[in-house]
LOROTOR-914816 format. One record per residue (C-alpha): residue number from 1; x, y, z. Coordinates in nm, 3 decimals. Layout:
% residues N
REC    nr        px        py        pz
REC   NUM         X         Y         Z
...
END
This chain:
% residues 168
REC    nr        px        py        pz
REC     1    -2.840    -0.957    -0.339
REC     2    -2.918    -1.309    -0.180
REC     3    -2.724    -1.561    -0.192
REC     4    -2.779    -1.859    -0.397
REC     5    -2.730    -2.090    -0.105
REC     6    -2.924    -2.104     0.210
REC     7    -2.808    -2.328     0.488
REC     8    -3.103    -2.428     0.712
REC     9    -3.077    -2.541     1.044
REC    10    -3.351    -2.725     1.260
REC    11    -3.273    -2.736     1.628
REC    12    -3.456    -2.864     1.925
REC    13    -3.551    -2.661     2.171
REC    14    -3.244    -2.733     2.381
REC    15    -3.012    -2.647     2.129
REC    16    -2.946    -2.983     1.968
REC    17    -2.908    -3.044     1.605
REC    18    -3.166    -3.178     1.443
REC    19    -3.110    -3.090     1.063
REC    20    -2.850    -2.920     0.876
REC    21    -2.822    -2.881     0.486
REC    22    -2.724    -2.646     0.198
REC    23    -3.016    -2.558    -0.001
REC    24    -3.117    -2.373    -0.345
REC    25    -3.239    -2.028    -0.320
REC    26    -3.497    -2.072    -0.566
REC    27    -3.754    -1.753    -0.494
REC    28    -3.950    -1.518    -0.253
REC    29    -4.306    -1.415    -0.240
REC    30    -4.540    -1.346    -0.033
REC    31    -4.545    -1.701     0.133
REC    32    -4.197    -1.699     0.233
REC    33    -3.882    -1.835     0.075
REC    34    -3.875    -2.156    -0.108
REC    35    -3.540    -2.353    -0.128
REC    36    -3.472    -2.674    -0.324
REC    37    -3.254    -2.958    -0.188
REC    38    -3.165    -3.251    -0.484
REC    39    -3.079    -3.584    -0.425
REC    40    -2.713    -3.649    -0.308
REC    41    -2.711    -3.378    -0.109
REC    42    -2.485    -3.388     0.215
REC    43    -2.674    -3.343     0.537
REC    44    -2.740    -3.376     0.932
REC    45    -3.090    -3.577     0.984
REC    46    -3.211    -3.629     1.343
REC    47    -2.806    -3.493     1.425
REC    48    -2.644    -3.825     1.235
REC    49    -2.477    -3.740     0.896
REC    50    -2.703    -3.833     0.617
REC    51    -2.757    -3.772     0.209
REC    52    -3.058    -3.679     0.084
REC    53    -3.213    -3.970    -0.145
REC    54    -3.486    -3.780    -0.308
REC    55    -3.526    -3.409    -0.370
REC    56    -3.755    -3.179    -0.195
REC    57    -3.838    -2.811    -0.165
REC    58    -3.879    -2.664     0.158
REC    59    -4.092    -2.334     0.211
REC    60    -3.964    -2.099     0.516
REC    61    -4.336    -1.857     0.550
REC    62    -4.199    -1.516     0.639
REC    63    -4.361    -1.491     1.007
REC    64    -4.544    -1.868     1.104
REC    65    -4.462    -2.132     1.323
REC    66    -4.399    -2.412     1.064
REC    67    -4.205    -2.482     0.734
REC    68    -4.342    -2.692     0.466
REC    69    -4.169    -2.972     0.265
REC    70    -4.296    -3.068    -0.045
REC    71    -4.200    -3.382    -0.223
REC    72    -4.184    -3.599    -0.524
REC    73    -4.304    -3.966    -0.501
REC    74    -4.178    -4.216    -0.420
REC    75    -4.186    -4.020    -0.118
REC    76    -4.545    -4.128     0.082
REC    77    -4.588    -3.784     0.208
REC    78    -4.624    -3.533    -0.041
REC    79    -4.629    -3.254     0.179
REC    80    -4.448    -3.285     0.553
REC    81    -4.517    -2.953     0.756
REC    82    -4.297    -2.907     1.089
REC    83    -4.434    -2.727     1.374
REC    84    -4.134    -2.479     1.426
REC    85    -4.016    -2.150     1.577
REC    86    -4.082    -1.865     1.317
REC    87    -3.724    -1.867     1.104
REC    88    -3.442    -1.665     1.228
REC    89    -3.212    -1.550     0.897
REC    90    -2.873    -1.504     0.972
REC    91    -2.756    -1.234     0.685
REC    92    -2.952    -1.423     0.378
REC    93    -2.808    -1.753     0.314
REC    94    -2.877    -1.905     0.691
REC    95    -3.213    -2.003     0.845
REC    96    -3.235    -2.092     1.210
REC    97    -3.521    -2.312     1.346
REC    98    -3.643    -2.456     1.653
REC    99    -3.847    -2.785     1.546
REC   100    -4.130    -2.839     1.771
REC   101    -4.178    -3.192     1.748
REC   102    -4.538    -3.178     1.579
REC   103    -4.554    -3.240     1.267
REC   104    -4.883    -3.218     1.000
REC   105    -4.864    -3.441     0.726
REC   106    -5.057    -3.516     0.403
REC   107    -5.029    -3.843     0.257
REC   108    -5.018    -3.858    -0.113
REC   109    -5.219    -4.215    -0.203
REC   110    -5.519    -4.132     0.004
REC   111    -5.497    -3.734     0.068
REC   112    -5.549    -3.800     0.465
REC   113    -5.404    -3.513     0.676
REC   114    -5.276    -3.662     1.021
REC   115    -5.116    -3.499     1.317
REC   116    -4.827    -3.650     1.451
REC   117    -4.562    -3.657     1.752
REC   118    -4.807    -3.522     1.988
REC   119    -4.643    -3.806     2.256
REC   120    -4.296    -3.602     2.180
REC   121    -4.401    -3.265     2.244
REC   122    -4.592    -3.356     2.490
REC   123    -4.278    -3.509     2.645
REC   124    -3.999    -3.235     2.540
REC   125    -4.277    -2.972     2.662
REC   126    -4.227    -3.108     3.000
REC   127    -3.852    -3.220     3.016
REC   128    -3.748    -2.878     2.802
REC   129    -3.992    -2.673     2.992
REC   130    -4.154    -2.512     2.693
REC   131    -4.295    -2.179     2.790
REC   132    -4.701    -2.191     2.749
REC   133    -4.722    -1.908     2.488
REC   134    -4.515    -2.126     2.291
REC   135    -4.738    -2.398     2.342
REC   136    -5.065    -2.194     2.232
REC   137    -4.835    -2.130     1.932
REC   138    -4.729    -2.438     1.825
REC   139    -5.067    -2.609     1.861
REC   140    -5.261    -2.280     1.661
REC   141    -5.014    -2.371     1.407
REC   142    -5.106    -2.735     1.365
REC   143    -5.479    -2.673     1.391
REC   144    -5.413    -2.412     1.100
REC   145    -5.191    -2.653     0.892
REC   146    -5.485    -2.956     1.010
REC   147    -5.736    -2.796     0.762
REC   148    -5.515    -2.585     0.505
REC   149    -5.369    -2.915     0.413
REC   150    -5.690    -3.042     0.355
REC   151    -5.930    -2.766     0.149
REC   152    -5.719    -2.653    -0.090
REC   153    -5.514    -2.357     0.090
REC   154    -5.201    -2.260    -0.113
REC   155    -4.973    -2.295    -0.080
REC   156    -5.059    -2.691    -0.042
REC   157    -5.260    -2.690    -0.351
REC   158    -5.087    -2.622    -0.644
REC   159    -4.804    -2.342    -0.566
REC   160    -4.522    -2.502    -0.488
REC   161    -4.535    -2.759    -0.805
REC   162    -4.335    -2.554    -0.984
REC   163    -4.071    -2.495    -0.759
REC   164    -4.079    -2.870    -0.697
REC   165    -4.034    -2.940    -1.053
REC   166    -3.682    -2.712    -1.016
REC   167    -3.547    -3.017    -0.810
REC   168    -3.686    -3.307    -0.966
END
């Protein structure tokens, strides 16, 4: 039976922290596993303690090389996809991932989709030493993300509203 609590971890690729928080189990299907974080929850954000000031749910897809954040205004993204590794479960109730640095991003007053950190990976590629199938990776998966975000792909449509509307 899975636990009701997932920790999720977000690494860089040399083993920093990057994020660390407790999260809601709140259901698998065939897009992965979808976890809710509310507001006032205790974290690690770009490795500094934190607390989470609005809620969000985060899908983990069962084999791709991003997650997907969805969130409630006021937030000015309403959906924040990180290039990452594919997830690594420890047992059930612990994710492992290695953010990638790009980062695909829908804004939620105008709808634009916009690519971002490309200067970062670009520079962690070469101080890390990224390998270059994990390059072709990570940039497939932001040219995927690019135009799913964009025309209507779940699950950035509609899907993950009600999961969202768990946290809120």
């Amino acid at each position: 039976m899975p636990s009701d609590v997932v920790r999720v971890i977000y690494r860089k690729y040399d083993g920093t922290m990057h994020r660390d928080y407790p999260a809601r189990r709140l259901a698998e299907d065939d897009l992965g596993v979808w976890v809710g974080v509310t507001a006032g929850t205790e974290s690690i954000y770009h490795g500094r303690p934190s607390v989470e000031q609005i809620p969000f749910v985060l899908l983990v897809p069962h084999h791709a090389w991003w997650t997907g954040m969805f969130n409630p205004q006021p937030r000015t993204s309403e959906v924040y996809c990180d290039i990452a590794t594919p997830a690594r479960w420890e047992a059930d109730h612990t994710v492992h991932l290695v953010d990638l640095d790009l980062d695909v991003v829908r804004r939620r007053s105008t709808g634009l989709v916009e690519l971002r950190d490309e200067d970062e990976f670009a520079e962690h590629r070469e101080r890390f030493g990224y390998p270059d199938d994990l390059v072709t990776e990570a940039e497939a998966a932001a040219r995927w993300l690019l135009g799913a975000l964009g025309d209507g792909t779940e699950p950035f449509a509609t899907a993950y509203r009600k999961w969202l509307a768990l946290v809120v």
